[in-house]
Backbone of each chain as nested JSON, in Angstrom:
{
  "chains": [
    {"id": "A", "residues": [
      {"number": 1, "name": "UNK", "atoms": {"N": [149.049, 147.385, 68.803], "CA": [149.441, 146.404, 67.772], "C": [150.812, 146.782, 67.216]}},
      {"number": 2, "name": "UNK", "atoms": {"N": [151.863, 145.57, 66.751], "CA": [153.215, 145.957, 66.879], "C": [153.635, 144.926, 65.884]}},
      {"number": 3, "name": "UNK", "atoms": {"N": [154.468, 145.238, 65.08], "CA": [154.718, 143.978, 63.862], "C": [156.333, 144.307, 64.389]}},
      {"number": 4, "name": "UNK", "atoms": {"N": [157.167, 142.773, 64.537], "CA": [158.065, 142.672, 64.746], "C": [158.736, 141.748, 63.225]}},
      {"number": 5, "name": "UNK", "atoms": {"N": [160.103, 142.082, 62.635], "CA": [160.238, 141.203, 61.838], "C": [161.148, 140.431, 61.757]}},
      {"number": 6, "name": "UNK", "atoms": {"N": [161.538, 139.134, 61.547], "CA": [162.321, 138.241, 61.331], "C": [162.852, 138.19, 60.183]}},
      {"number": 7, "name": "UNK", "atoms": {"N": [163.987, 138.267, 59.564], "CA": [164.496, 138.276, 58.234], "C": [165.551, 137.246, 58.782]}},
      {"number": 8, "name": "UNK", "atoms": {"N": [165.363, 136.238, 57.841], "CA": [166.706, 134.75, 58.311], "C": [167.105, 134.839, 56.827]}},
      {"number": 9, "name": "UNK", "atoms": {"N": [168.766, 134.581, 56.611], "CA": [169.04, 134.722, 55.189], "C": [170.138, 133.59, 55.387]}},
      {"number": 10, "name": "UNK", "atoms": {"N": [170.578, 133.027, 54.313], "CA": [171.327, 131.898, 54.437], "C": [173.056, 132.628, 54.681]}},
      {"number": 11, "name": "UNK", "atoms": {"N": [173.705, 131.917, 55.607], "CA": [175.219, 132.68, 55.943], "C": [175.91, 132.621, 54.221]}},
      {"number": 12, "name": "UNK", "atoms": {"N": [177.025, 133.676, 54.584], "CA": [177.607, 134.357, 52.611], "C": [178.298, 132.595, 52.219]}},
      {"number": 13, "name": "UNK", "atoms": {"N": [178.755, 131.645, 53.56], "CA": [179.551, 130.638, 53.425], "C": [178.528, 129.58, 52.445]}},
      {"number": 14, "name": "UNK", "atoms": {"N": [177.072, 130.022, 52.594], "CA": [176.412, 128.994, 52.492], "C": [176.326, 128.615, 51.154]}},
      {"number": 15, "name": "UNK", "atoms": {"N": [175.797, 127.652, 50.26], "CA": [174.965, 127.744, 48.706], "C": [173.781, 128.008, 48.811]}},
      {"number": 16, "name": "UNK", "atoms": {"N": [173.076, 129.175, 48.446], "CA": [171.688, 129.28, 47.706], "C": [171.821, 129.037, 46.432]}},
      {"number": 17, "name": "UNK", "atoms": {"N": [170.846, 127.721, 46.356], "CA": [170.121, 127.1, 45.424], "C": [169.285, 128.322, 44.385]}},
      {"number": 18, "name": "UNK", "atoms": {"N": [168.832, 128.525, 45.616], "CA": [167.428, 129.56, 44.953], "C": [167.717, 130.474, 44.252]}},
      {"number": 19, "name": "UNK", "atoms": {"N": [168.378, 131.345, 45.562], "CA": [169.303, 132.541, 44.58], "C": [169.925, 132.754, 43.482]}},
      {"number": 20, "name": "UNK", "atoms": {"N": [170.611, 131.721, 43.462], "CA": [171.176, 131.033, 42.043], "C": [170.589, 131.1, 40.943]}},
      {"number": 21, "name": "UNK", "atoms": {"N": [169.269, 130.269, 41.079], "CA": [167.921, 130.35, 40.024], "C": [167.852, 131.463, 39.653]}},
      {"number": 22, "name": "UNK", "atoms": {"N": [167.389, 132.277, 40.528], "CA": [167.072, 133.516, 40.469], "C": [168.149, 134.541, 39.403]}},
      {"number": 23, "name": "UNK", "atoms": {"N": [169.129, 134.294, 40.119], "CA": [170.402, 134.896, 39.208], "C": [170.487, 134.417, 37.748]}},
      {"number": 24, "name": "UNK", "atoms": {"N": [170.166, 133.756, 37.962], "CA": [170.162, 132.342, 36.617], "C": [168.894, 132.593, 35.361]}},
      {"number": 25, "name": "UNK", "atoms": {"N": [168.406, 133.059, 35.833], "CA": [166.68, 133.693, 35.159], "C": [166.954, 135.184, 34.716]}},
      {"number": 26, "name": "UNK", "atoms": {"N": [167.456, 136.351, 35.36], "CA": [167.576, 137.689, 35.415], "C": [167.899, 137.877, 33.672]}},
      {"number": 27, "name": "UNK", "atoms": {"N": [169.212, 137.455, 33.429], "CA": [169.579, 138.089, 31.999], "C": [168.634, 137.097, 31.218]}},
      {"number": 28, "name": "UNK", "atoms": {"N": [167.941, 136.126, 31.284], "CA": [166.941, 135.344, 30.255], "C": [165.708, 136.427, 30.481]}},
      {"number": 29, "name": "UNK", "atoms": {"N": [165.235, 136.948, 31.469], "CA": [164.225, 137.808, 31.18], "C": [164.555, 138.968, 30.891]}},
      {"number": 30, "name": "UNK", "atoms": {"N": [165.725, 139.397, 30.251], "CA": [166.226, 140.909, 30.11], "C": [166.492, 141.77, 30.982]}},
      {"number": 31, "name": "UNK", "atoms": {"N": [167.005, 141.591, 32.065], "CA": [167.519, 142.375, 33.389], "C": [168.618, 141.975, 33.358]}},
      {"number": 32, "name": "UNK", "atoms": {"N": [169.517, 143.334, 33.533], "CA": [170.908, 142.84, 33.782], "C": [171.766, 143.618, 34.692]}},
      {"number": 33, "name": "UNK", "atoms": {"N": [172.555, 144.257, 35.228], "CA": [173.529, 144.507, 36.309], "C": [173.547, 144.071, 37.926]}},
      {"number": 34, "name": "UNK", "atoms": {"N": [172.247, 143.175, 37.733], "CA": [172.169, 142.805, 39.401], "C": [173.442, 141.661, 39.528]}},
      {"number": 35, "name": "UNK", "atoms": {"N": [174.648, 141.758, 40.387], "CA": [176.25, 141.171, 40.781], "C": [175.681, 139.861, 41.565]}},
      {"number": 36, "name": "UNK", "atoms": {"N": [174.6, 139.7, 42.354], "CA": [174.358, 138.377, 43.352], "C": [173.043, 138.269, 43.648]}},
      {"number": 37, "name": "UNK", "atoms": {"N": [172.279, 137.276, 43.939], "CA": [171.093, 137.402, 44.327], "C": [171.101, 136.413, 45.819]}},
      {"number": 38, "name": "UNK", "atoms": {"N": [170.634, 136.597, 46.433], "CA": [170.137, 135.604, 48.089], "C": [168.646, 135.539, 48.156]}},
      {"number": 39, "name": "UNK", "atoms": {"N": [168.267, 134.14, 47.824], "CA": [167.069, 134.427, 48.793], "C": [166.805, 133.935, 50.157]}},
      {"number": 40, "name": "UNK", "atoms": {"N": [166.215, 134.461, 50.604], "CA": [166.098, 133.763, 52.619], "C": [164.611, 134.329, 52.647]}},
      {"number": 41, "name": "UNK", "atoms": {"N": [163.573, 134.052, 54.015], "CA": [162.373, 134.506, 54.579], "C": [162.261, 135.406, 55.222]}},
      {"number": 42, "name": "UNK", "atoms": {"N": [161.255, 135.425, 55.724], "CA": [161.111, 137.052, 56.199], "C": [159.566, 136.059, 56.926]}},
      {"number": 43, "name": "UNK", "atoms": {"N": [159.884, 136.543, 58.184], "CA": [158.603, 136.293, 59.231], "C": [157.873, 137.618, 59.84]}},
      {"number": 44, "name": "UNK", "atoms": {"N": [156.495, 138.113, 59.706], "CA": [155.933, 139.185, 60.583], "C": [155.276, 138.374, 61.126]}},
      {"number": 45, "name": "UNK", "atoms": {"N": [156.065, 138.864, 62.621], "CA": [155.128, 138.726, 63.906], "C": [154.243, 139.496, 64.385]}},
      {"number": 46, "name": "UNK", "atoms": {"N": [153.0, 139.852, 65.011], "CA": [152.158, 140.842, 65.216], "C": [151.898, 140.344, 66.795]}},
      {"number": 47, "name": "UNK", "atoms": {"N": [152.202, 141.543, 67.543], "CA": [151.982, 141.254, 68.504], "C": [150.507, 142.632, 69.267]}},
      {"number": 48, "name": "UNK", "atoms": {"N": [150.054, 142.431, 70.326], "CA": [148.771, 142.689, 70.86], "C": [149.435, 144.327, 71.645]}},
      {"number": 49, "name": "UNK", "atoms": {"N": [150.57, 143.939, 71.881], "CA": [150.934, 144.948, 73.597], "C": [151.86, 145.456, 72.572]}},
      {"number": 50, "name": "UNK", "atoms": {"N": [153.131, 146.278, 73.434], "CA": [153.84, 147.359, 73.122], "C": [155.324, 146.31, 73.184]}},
      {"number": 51, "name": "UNK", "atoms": {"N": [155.955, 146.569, 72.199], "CA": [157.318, 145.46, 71.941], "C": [158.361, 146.015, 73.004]}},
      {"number": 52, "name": "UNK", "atoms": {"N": [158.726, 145.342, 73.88], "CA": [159.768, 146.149, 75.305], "C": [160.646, 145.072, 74.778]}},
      {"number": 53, "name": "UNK", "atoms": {"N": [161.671, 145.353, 75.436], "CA": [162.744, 144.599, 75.035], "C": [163.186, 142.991, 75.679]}},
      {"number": 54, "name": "UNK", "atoms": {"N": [162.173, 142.618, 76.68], "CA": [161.615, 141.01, 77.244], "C": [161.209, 140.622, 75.914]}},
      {"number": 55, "name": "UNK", "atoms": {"N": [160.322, 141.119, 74.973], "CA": [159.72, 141.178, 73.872], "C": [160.653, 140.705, 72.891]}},
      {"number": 56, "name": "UNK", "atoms": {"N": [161.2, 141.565, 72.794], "CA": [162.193, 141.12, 71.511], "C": [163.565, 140.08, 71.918]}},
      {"number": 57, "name": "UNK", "atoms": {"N": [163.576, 139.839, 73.395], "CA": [164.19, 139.273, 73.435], "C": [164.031, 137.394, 72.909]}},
      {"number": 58, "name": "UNK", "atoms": {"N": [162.281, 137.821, 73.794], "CA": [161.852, 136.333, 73.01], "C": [162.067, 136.133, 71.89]}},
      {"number": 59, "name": "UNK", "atoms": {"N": [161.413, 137.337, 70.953], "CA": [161.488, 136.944, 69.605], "C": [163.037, 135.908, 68.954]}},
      {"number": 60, "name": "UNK", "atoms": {"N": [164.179, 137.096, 69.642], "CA": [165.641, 136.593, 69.13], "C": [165.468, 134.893, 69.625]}},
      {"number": 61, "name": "UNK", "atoms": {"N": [164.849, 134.614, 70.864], "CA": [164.9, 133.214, 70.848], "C": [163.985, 132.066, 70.388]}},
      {"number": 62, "name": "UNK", "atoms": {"N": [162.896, 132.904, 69.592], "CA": [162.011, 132.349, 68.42], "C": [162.644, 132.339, 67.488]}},
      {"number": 63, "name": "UNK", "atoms": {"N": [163.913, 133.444, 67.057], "CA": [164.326, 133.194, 66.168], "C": [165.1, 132.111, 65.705]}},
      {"number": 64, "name": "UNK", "atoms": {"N": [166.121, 131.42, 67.169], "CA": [167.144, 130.759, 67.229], "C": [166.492, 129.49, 66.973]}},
      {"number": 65, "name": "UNK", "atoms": {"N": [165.427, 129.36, 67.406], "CA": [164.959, 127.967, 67.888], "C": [164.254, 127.199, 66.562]}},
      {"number": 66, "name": "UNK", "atoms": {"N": [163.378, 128.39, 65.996], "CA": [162.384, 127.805, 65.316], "C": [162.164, 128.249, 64.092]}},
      {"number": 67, "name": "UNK", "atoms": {"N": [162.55, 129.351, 63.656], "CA": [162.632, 130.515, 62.355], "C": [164.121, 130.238, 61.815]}},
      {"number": 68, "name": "UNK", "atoms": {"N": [164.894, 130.17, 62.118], "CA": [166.256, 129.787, 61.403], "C": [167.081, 128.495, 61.925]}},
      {"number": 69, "name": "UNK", "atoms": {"N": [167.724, 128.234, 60.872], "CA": [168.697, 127.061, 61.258], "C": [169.705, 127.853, 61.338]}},
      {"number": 70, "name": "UNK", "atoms": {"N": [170.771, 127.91, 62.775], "CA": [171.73, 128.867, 62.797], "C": [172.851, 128.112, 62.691]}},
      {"number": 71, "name": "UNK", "atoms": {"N": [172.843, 127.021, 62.083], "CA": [174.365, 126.099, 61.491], "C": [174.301, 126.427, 60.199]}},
      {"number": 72, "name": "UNK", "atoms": {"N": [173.367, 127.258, 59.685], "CA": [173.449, 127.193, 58.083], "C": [172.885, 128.82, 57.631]}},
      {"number": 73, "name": "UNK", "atoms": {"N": [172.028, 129.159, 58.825], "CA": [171.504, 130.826, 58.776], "C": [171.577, 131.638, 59.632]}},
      {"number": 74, "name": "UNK", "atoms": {"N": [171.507, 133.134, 59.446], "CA": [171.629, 134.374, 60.161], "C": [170.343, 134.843, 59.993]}},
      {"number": 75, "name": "UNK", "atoms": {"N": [169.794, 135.568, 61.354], "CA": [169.194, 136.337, 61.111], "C": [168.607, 137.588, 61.882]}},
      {"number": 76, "name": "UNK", "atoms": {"N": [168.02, 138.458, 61.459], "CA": [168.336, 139.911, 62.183], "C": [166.329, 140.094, 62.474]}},
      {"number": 77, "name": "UNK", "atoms": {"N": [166.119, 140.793, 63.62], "CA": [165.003, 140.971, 64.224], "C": [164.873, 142.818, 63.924]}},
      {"number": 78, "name": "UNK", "atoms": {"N": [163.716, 143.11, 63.13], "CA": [163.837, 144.59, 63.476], "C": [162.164, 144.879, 63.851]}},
      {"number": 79, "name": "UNK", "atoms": {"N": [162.063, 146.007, 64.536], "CA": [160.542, 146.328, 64.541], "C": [159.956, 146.857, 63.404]}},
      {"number": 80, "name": "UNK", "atoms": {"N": [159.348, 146.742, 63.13], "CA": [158.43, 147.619, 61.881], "C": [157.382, 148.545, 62.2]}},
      {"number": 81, "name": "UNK", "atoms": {"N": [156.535, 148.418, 63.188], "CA": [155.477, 149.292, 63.57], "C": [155.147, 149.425, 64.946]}},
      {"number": 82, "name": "UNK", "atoms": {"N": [155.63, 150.281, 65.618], "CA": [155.565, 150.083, 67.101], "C": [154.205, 150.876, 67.249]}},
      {"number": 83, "name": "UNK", "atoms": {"N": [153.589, 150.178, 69.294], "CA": [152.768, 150.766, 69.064], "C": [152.92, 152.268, 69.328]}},
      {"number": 84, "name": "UNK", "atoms": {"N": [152.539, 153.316, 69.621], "CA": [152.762, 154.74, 69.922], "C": [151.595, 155.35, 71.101]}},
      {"number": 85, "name": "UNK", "atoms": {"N": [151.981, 155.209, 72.447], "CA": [151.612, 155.519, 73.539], "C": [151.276, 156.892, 73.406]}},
      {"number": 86, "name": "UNK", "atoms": {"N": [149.977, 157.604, 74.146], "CA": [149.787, 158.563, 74.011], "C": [150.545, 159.425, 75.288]}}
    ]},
    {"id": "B", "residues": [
      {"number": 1, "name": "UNK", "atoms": {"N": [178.986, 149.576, 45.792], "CA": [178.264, 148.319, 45.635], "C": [176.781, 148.592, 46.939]}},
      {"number": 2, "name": "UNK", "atoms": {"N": [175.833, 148.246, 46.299], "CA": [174.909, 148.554, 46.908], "C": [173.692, 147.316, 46.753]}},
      {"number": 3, "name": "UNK", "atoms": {"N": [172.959, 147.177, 47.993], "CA": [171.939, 146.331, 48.095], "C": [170.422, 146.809, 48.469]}},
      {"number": 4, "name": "UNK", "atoms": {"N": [169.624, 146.419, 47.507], "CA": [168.348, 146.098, 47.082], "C": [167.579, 145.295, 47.524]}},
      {"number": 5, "name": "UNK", "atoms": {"N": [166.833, 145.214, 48.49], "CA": [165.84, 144.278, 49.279], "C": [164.616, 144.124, 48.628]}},
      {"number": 6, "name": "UNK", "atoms": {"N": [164.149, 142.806, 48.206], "CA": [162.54, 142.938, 47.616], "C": [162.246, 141.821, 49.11]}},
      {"number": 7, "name": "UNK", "atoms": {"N": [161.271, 142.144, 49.454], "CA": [159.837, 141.526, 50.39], "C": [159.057, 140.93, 49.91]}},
      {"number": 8, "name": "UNK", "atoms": {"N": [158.431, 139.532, 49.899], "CA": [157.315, 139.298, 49.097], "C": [156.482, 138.127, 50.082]}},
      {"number": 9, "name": "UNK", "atoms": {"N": [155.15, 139.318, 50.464], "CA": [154.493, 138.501, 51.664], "C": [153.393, 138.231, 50.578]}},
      {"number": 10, "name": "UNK", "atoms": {"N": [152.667, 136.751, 51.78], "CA": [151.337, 136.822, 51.1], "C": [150.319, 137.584, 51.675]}},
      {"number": 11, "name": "UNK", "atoms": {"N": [149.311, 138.088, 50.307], "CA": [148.153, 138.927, 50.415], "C": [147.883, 138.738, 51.523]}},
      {"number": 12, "name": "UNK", "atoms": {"N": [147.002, 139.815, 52.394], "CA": [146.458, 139.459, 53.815], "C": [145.196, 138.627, 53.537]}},
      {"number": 13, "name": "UNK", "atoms": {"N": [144.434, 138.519, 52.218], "CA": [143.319, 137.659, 52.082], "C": [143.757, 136.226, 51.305]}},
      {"number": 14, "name": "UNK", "atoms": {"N": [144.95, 136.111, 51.525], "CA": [145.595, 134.526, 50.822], "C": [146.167, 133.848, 52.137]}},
      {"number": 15, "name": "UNK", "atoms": {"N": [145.779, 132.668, 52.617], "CA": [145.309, 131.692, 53.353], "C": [147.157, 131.424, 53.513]}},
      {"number": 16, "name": "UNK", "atoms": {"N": [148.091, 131.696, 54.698], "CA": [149.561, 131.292, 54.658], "C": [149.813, 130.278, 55.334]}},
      {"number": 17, "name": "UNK", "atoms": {"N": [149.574, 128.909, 54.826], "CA": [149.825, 127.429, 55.632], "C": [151.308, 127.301, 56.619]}},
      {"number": 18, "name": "UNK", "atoms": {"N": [152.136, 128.437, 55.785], "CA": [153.739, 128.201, 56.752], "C": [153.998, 128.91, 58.35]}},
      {"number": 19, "name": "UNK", "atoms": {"N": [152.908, 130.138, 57.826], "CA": [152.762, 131.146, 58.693], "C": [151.889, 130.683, 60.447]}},
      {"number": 20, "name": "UNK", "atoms": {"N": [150.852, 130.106, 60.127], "CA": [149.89, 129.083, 60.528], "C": [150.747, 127.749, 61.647]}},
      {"number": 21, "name": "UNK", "atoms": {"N": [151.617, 127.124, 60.74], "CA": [152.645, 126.14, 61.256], "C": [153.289, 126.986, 62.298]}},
      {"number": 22, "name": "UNK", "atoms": {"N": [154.03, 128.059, 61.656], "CA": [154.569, 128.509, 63.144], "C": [154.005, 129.618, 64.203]}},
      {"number": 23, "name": "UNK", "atoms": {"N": [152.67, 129.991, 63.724], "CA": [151.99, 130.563, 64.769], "C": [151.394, 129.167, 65.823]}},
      {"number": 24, "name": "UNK", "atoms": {"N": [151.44, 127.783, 65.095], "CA": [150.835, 126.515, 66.025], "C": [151.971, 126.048, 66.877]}},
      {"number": 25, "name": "UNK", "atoms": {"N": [153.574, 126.282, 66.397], "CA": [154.43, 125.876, 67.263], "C": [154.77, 126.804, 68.673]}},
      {"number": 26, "name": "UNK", "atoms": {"N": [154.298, 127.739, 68.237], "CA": [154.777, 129.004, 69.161], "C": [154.64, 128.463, 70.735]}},
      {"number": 27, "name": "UNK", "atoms": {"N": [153.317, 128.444, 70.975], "CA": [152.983, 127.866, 72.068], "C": [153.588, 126.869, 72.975]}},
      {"number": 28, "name": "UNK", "atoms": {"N": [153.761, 125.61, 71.894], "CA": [154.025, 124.253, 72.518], "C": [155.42, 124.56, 72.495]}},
      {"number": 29, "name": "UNK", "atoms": {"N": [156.429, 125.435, 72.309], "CA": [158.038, 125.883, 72.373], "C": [157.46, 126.572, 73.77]}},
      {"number": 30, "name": "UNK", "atoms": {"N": [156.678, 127.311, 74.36], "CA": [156.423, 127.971, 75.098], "C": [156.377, 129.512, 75.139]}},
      {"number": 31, "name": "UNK", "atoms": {"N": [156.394, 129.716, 73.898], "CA": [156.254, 131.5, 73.474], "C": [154.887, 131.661, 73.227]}},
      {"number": 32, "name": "UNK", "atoms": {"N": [154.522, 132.753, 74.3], "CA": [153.571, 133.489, 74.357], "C": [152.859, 134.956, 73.268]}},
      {"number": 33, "name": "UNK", "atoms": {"N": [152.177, 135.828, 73.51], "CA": [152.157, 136.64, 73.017], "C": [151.72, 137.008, 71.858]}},
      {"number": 34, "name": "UNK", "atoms": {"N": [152.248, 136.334, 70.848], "CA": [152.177, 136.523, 69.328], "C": [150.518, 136.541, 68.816]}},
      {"number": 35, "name": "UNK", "atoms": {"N": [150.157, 137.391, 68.0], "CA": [148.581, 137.199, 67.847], "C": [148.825, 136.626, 66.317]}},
      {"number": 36, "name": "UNK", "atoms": {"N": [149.434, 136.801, 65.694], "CA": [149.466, 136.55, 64.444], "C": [151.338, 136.319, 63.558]}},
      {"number": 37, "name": "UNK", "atoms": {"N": [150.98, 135.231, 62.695], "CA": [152.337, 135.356, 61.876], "C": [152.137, 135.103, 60.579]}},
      {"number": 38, "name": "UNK", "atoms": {"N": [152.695, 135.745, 59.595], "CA": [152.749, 135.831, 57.915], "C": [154.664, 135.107, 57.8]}},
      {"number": 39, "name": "UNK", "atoms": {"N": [154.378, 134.553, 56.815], "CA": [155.865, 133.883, 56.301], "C": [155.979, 134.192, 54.863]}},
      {"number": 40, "name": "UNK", "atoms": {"N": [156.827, 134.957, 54.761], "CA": [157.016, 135.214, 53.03], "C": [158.318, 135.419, 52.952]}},
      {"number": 41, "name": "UNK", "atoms": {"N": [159.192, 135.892, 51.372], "CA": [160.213, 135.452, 51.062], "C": [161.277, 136.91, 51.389]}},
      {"number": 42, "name": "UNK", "atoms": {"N": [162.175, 136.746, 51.011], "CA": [163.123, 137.8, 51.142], "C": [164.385, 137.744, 50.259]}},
      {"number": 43, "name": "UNK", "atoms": {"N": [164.463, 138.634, 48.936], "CA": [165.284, 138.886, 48.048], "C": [166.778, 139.786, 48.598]}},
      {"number": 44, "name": "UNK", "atoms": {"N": [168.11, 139.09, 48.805], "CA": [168.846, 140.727, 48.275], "C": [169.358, 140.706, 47.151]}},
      {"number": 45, "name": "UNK", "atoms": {"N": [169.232, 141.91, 46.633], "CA": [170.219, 141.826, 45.05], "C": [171.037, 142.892, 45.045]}},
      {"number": 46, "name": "UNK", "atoms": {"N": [172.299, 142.58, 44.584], "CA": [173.767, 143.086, 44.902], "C": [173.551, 144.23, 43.423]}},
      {"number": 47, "name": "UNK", "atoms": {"N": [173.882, 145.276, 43.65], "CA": [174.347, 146.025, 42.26], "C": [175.719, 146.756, 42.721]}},
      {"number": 48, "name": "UNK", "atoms": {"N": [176.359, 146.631, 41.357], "CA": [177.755, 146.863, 41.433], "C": [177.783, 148.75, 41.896]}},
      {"number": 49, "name": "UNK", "atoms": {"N": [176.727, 149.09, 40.782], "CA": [177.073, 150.784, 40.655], "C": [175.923, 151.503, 41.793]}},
      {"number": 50, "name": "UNK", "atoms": {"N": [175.544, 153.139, 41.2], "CA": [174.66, 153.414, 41.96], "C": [173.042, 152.944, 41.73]}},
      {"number": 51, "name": "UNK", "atoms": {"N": [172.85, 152.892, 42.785], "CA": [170.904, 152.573, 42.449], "C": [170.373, 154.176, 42.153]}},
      {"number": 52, "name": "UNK", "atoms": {"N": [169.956, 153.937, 40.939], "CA": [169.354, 154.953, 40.585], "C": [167.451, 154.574, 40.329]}},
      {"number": 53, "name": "UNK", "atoms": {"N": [167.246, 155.893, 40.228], "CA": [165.397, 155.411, 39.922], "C": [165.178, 154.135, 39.0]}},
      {"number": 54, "name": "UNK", "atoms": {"N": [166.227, 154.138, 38.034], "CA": [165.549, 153.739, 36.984], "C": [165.933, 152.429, 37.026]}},
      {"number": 55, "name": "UNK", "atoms": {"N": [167.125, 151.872, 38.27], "CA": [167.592, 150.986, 38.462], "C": [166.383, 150.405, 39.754]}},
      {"number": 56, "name": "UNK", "atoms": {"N": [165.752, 151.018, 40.343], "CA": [164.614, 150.461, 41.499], "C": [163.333, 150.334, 40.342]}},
      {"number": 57, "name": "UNK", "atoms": {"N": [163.027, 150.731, 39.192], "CA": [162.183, 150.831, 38.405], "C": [162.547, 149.617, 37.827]}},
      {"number": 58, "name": "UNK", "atoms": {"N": [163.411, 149.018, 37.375], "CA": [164.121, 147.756, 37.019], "C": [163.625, 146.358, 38.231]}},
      {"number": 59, "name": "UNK", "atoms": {"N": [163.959, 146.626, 39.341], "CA": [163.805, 145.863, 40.011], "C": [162.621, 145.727, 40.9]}},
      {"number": 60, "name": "UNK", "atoms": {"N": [161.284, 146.909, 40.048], "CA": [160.29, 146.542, 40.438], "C": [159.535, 145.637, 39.711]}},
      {"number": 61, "name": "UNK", "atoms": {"N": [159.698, 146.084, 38.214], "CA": [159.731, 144.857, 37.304], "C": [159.998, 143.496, 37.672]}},
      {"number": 62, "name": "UNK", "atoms": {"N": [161.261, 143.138, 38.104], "CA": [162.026, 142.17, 38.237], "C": [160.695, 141.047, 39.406]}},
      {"number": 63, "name": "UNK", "atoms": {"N": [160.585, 141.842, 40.522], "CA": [159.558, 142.121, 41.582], "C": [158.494, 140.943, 40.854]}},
      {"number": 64, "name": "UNK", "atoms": {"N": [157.548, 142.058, 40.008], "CA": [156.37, 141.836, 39.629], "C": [156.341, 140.616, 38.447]}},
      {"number": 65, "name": "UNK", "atoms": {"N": [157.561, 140.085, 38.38], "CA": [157.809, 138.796, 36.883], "C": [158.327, 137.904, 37.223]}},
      {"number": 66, "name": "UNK", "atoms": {"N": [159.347, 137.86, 37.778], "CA": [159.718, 136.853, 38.583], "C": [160.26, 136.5, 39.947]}},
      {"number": 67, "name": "UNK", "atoms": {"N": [159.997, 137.719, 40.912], "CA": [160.349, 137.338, 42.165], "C": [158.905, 136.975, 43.193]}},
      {"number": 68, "name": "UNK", "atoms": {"N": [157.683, 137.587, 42.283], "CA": [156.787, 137.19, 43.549], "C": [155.784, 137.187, 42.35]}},
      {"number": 69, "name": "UNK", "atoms": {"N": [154.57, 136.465, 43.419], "CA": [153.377, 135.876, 41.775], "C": [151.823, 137.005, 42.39]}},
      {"number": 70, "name": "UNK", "atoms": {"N": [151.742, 137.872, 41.376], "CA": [151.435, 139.278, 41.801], "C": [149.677, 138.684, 41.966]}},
      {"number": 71, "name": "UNK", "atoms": {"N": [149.185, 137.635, 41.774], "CA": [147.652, 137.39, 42.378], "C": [147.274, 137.039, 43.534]}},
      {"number": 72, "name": "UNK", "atoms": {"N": [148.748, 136.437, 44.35], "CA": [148.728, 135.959, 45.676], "C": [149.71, 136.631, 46.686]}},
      {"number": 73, "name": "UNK", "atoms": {"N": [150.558, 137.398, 45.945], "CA": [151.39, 137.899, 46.904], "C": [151.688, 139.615, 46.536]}},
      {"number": 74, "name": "UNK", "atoms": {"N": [152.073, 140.373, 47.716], "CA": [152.286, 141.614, 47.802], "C": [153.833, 141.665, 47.97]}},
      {"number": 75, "name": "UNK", "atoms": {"N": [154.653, 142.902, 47.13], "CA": [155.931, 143.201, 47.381], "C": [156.296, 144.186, 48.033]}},
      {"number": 76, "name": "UNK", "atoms": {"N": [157.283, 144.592, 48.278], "CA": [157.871, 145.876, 49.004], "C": [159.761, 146.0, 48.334]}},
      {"number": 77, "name": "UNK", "atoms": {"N": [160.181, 147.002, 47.514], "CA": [161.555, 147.539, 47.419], "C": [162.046, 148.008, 48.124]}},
      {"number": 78, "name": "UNK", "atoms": {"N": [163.125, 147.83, 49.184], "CA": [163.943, 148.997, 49.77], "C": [165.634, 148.923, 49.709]}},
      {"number": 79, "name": "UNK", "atoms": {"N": [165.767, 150.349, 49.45], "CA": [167.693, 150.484, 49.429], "C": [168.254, 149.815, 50.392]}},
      {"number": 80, "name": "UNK", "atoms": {"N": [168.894, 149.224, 50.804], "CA": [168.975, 149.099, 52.57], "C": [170.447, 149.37, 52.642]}},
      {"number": 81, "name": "UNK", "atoms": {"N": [171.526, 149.247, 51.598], "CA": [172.996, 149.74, 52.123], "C": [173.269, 150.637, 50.074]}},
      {"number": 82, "name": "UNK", "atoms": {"N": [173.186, 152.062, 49.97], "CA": [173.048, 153.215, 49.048], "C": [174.896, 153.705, 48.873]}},
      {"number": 83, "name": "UNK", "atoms": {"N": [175.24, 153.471, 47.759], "CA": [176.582, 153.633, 47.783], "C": [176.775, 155.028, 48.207]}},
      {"number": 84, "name": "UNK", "atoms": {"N": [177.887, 155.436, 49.11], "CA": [178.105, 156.662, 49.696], "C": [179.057, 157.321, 48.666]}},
      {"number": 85, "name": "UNK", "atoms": {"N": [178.628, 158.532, 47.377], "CA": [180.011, 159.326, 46.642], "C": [180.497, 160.405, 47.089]}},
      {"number": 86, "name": "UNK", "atoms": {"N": [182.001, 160.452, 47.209], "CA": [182.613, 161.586, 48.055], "C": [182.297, 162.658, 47.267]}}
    ]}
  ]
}
């Protein structure tokens, strides 16, 4: 068992709305020195077998296709829990 | 200048309708493999100075009030770029 992750965040060119909010809320709830906020998703994939790099290659093209809009987002694939062969 | 990642998946016992959607597209795109997918959000927050404890202690707060709704969802903090002092 193998968790692969998808993190899609909106490009620096873009407007987050959200982020904004977010930024926009911080000093009303009494937090203050955070300079920017972004928000974007975050996908865990869990896969059955051992993540080889056919593996992640799909993923990058799960990513392109269906997990991000890449006219408007970036996003980076990392493993999180590989499995560990004895 | 340094960045602060919050994670905010849903609980593994909270029902993820987005997650679901794209574990149903997977297939009919023609991607194999995947046994499972979770969809949750992804924070960065920019701080000007160093992250100190008390500054990740800040933004676990931040976390638990207004970045994720702590009955349905689980968080995670990490440094991910730690200002380097000569």
């Amino acid at each position: 068992m193998a968790r692969v992750v998808v993190a899609v965040m909106p490009k620096p060119e873009i407007l987050d709305p959200q982020g904004k909010a977010v930024m926009g809320a911080l000093p009303r709830l009494g937090f203050a020195g955070v300079s920017d906020v972004r928000q974007g998703k975050r996908f865990e994939l869990e896969f059955e077998g051992e993540v080889t790099d056919a593996v992640l290659d799909e993923v990058r093209q799960m990513a392109e296709t269906l997990l991000s809009n890449p006219v408007i987002e970036n996003y980076t694939v990392t493993v999180e829990s590989a499995e560990v062969r004895a």
